[in-house]
C-alpha positions in Angstrom: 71.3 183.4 92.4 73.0 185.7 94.9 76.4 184.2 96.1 77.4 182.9 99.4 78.6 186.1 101.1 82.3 186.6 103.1 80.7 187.0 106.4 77.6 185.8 107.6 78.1 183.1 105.6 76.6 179.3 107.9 73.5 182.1 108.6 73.0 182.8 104.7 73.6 179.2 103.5 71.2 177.8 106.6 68.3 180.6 105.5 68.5 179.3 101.7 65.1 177.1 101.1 64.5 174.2 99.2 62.7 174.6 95.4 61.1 171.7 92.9 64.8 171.2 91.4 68.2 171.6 92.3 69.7 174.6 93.7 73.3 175.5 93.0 74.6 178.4 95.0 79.0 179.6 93.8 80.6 180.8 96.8 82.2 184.4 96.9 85.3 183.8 98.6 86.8 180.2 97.0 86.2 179.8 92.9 84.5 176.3 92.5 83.2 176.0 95.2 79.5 175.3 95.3 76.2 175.0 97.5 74.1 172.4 96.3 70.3 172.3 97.8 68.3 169.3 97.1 64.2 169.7 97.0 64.2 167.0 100.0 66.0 170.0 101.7 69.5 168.3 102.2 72.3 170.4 101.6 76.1 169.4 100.5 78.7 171.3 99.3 80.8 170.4 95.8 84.0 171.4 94.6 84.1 172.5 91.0 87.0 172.1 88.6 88.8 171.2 84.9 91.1 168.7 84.2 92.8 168.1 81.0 91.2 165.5 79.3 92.7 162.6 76.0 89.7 163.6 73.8 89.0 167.0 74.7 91.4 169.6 75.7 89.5 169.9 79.1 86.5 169.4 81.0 84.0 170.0 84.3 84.6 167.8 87.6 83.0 167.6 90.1 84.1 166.7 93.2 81.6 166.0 97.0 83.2 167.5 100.1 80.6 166.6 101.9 77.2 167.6 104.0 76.5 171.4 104.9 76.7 171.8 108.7 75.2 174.8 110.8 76.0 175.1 114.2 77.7 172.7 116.5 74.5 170.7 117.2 75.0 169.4 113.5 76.8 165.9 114.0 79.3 165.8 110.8 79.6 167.9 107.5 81.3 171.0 107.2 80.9 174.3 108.0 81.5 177.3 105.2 84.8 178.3 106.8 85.3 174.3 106.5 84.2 173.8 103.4 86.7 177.0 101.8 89.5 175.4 103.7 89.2 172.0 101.6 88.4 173.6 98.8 91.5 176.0 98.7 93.4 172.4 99.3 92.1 170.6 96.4 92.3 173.4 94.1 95.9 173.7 94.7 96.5 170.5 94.2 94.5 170.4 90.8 96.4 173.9 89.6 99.7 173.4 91.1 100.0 169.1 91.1 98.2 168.5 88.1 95.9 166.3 90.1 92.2 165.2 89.3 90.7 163.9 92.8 88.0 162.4 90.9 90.4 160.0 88.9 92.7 159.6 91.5 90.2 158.4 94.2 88.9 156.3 91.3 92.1 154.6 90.8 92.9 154.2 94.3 89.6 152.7 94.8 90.5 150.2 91.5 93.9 150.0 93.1 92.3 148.3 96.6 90.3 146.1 94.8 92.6 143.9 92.9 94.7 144.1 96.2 92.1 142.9 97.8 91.2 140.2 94.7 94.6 139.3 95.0 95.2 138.8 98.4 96.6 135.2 99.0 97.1 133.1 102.6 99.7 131.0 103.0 97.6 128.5 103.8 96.1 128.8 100.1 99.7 129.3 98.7 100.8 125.4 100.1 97.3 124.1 98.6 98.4 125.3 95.6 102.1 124.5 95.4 101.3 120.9 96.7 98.4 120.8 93.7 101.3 121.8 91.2 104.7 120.7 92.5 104.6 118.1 95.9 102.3 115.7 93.7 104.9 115.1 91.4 107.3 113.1 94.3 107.3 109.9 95.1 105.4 110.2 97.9 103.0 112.7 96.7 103.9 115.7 99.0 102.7 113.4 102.1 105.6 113.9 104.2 105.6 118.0 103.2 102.4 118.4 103.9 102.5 116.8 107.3 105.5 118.7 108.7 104.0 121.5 107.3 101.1 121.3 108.8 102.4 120.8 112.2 105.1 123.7 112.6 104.4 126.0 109.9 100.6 126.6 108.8 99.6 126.8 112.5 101.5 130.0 112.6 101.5 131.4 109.8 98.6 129.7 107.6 96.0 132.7 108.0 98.6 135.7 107.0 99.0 137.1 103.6 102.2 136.1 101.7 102.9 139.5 101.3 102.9 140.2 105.1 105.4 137.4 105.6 108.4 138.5 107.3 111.5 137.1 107.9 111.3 136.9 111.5 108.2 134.9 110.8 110.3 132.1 109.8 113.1 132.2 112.0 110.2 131.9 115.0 109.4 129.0 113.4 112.9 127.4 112.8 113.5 128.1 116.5 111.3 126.4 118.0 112.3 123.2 116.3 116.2 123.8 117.1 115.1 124.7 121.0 113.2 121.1 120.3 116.8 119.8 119.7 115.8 118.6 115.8 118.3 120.3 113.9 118.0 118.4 110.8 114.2 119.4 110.6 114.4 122.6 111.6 117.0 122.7 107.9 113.9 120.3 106.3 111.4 123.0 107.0 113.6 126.0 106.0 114.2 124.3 102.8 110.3 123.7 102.4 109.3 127.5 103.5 111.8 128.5 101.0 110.7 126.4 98.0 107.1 127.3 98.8 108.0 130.8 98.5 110.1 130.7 95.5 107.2 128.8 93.6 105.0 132.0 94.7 107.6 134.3 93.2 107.8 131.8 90.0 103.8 132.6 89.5 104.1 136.7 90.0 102.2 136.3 93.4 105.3 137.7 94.8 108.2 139.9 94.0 110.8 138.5 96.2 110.4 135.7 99.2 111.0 136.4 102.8 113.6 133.7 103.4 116.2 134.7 100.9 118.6 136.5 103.7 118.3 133.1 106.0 121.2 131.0 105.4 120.8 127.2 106.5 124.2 128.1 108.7 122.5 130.4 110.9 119.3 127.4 111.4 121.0 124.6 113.5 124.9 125.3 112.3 126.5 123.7 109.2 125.9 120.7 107.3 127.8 118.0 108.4 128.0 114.7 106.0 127.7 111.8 107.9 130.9 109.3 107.9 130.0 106.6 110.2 131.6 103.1 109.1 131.0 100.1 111.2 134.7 98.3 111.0 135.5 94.5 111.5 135.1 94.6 115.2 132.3 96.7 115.6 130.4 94.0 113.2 131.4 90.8 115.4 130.4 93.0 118.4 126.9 94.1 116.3 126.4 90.1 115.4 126.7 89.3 119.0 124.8 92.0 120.4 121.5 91.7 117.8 120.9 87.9 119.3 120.1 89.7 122.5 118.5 92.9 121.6 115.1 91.5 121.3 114.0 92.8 118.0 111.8 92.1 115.5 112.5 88.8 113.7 111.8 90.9 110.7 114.2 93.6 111.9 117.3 91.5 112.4 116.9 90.0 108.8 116.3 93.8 107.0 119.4 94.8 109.1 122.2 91.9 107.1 119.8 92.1 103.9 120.7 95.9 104.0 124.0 95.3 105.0 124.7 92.4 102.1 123.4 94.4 99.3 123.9 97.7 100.0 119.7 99.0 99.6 118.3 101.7 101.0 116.2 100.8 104.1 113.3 102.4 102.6 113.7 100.4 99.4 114.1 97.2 101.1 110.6 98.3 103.2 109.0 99.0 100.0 109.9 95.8 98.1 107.3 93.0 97.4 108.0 89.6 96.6 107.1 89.8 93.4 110.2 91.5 93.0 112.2 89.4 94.5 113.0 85.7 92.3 114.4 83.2 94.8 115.2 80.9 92.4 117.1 82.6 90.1 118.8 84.9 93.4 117.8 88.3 92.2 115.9 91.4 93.4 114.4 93.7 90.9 114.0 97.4 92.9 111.7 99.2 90.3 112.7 102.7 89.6 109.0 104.3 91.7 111.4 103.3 94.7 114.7 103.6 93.8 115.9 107.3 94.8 117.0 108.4 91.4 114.4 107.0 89.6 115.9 104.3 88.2 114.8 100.6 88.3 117.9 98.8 90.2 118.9 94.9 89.9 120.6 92.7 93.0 122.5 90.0 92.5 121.6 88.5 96.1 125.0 86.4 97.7 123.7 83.4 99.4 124.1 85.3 102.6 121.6 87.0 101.6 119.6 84.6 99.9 119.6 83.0 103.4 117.9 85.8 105.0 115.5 86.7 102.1 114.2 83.1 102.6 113.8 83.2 106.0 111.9 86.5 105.9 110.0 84.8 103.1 109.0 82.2 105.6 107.9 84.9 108.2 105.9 87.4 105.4 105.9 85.2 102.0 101.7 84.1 102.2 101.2 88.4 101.7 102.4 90.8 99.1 104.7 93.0 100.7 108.1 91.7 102.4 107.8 94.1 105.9 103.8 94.1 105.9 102.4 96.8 108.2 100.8 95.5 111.3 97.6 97.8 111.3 96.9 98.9 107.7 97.2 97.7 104.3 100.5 98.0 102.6 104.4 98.2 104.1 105.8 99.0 106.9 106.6 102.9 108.0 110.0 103.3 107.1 111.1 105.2 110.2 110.1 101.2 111.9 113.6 99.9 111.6 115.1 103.1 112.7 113.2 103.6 115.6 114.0 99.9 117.0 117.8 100.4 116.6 118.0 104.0 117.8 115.6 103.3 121.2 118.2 100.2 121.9 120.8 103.0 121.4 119.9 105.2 124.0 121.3 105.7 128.1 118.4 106.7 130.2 115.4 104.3 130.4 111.8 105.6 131.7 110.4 106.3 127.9 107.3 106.0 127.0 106.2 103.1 124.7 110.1 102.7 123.9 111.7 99.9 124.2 113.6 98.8 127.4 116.6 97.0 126.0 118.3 100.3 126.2 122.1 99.9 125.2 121.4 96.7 123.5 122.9 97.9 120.4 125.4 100.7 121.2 128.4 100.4 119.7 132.2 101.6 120.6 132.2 104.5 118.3 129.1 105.5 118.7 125.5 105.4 117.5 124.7 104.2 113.9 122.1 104.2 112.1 120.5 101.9 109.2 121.4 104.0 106.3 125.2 103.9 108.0 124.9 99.8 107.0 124.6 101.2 103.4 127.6 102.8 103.6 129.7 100.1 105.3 128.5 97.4 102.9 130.1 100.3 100.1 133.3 100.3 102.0 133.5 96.8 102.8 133.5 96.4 99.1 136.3 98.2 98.0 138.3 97.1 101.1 137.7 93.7 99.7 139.2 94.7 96.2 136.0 96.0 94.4 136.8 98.7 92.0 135.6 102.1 93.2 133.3 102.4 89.9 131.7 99.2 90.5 131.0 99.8 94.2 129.3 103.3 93.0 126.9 100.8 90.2 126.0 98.8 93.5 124.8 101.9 95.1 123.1 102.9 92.4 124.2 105.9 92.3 123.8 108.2 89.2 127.2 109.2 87.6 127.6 112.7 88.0 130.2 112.8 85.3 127.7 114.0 82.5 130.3 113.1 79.2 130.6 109.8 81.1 126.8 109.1 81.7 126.0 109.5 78.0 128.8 107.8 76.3 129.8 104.8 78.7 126.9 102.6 78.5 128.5 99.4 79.7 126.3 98.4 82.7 128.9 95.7 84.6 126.4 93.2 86.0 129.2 90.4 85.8 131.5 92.8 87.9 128.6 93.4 90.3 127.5 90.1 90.5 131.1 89.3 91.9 130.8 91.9 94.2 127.8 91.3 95.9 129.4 87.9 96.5 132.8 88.9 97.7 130.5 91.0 100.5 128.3 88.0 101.2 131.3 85.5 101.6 132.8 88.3 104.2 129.6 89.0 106.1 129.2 84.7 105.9 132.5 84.5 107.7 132.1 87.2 110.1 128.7 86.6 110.9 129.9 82.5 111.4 127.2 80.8 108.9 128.5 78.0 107.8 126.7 75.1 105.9 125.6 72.1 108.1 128.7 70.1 109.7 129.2 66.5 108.4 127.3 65.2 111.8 124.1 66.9 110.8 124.8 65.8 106.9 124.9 62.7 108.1 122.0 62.5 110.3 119.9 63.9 107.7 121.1 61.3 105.2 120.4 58.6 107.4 116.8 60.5 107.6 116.6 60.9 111.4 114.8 64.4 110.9 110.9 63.8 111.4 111.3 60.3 112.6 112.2 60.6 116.1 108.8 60.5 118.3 109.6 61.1 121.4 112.8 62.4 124.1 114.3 58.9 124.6 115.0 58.5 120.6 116.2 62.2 120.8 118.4 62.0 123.5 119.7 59.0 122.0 120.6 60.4 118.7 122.0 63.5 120.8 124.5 60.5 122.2 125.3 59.3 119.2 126.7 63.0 117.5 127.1 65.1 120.8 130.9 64.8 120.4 131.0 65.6 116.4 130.1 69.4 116.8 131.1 72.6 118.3 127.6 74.4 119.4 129.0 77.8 120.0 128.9 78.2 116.1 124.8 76.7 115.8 121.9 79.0 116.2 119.5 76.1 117.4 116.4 78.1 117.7 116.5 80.8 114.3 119.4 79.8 112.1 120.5 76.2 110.8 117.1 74.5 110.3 116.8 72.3 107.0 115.2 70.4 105.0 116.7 66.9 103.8 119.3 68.1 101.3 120.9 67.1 98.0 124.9 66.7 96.9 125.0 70.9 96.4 122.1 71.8 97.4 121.3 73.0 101.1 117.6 74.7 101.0 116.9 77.3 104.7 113.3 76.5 105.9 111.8 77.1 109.5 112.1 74.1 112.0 109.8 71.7 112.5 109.0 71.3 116.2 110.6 67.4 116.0 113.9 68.8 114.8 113.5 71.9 117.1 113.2 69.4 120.4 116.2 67.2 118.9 118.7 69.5 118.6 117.5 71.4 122.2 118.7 68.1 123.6 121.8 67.9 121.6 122.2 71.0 123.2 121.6 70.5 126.6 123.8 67.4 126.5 127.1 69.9 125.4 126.0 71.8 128.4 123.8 74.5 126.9 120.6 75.6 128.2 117.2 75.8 126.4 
């Protein structure tokens, strides 16, 4: 077959006629490359070369260029002038680069494949890490996931991990510190950065975008909080709660947390089947305990006191702060939210409460977990030993030599503890078992007997000048049952003994 001539060259390869079978015209100018004419009449031109092969020293290529074009009617293909230029390219490559198109466009397209195989969204990434990791905590990942999926997925849920950059993240942590939450804009770092890392742990990633963001440069430094209530601030604090309006529930969690030294959210988790009144104990089990550890109370009669009453307010259900509108506890951001909104200095809030400054404090705003660490302090102002104090917390000793080897678990020393803090609260916060007035008109069994004003007013005669009223809480505190020689048992008032001592009152000058 003749070859493709230097000059004339679209003319000769356009004049060429299709034949039963294949027709394979070499061209004259550019070794290897060749003229292939298909009996349909289609014409394409092929570049023809050796590359070394394992099992053979070398063999034939072939490689398409592409469509014959004559003319510039022709939409696409290549021209011979075309066609010798790419050739020329490729062949140089081959001889001079040791290059096989063939193979390398094979493994390029192999290459996009598994890219594309193993492309992964962020979104995807969280599903899994949640799956693997968040299940494991206490809460299951709940409180991840839903922070997550209100400032980070939104943004970034659809891109690739790979195409995560670090500015990417520090959009995100922006927009929560010009939101003014510090604390979770650091809470959502730490989450980015853990989800991340778990990626790089399973080889979807070689490195994570967050490693050159330092919590410093998202909302400034930690700072560990050190707020103490002291002796006056408490008075002021007893004072104050009898005219903040909150929650009955809420003013007993607030000296139950105090008295013991709890957790808010293990006090809002608690059941009363972990709690034995009799015995004055409450068992925290180690699912909501912080370290994982199953906790025992020693509960002061101060706190007795205000277990029962709660008991009286919650006892008929199973948990001790019942939610109001599903089954289970309480939320435990509840408690916080009614002592921070009685904190605050402007009023017009939504859905807020409007005893604003209710419960601020001279030295500033305090929060429940601060109660924790007052009750601590209180402690070992009152002579506790530092090591006991740290068992009340139960806090895990970080001392590892010490952990293993010092097993003694001071529940006496505990015990004594609890109840050097309860006698203190009991005196500051001025409950004081019933005067002998009260004894002795329970002895003489006028409680549920008087029928009507004129019998109450009289007995309010009889004992008005036996008692100072400032130190009686008529309508929450002192209500009780007929006692015995030691024994002095808190119940809620009947509404006889409620209207009684309201005229007792009124008669010392009081009001209602």
């Amino acid at each position: 077959m003749e070859r493709i001539p230097r000059s004339t060259a679209d003319e000769f390869c356009q004049r060429i006629k299709p034949q039963t079978k294949p027709i394979y015209v070499r061209d004259s100018q550019v070794k290897g490359l060749v003229l292939r004419v298909m009996p349909t009449g289609s014409k394409s031109w092929i570049f023809c070369y050796t590359a070394p092969c394992p099992k053979k020293k070398w063999r034939e290529r072939r490689k398409g260029l592409g469509p014959f074009r004559y003319g510039r009617n022709d939409s696409g293909g290549l021209s011979v002038p075309a066609a010798r230029r790419e050739a020329e390219r490729m062949k140089n490559e081959v001889r001079f680069e040791g290059a096989d198109p063939i193979e390398d466009r094979r493994r390029q397209a192999m290459k996009s494949a598994i890219e594309q195989e193993s492309q992964v969204k962020v979104a995807d990434l969280f599903e899994r890490w949640v799956a693997t990791d968040l299940i494991n905590r206490k809460d299951q990942g709940v409180e991840a996931r839903r922070m997550m999926n209100k400032d980070v997925l939104p943004f970034i849920g659809r891109l690739n991990i790979k195409d995560v950059r670090k500015g990417h993240v520090t959009e995100i942590t922006d927009k929560l510190l010009q939101r003014g939450v510090n604390r979770m804009a650091k809470v959502v770092l730490s989450l980015i950065r853990q989800m991340f890392r778990f990626a790089v742990s399973r080889d979807l990633l070689e490195s994570e975008p967050t490693a050159a963001i330092s919590k410093k440069t998202v909302g400034g430094a930690n700072v560990e909080r050190d707020r103490v209530l002291d002796e006056k601030e408490l008075r002021e604090l007893t004072a104050r709660l009898r005219s903040a309006r909150l929650e009955e529930t809420t003013f007993l969690a607030i000296w139950i947390v105090l008295g013991t030294c709890c957790r808010i959210g293990e006090l809002l988790k608690a059941r009363w089947s972990h709690f034995d009144l009799q015995v004055g104990t409450w068992r925290i089990p180690s699912e909501n305990s912080k370290n994982g550890k199953e906790h025992l109370i020693a509960l002061s009669p101060f706190v007795l006191n205000h277990v029962q009453r709660l008991h009286a307010l919650t006892g008929p259900g199973e948990w001790c702060f019942p939610a109001s509108r599903k089954d289970g506890y309480v939320c435990p951001k509840t408690i916080t939210k009614q002592i921070v909104d009685r904190q605050r200095s402007t009023p017009g809030h939504r859905n807020r409460s409007k005893q604003i400054d209710s419960l601020v404090l001279p030295r500033g705003i305090w929060k429940p977990h601060d109660l924790r660490r007052t009750g601590a302090t209180l402690m070992t102002a009152l002579g506790v030993l530092p090591e006991v104090a740290e068992r009340c917390l139960n806090h895990t000793e970080e001392n590892r030599v010490k952990r293993i080897y010092q097993r003694y678990t001071y529940e006496a020393e505990m015990k004594q503890a609890w109840e050097k803090l309860g006698q203190y609260l009991e005196k500051l916060h001025g409950v004081k078992k019933p005067e002998a007035w009260l004894e002795k008109a329970l002895k003489e069994n006028y409680v549920g007997q008087n029928k009507n004003i004129e019998e109450n007013r009289a007995f309010a005669e009889k004992f008005k000048n036996e008692k100072e009223w400032a130190d009686l809480d008529i309508t929450k505190t002192y209500c009780v049952h007929r006692p015995t020689e030691k024994d002095y048992q808190c119940k809620l008032p009947s509404e006889n003994f409620r209207r009684m001592l309201t005229e007792c009152y009124k008669l010392r000058g009081g009001g209602d």
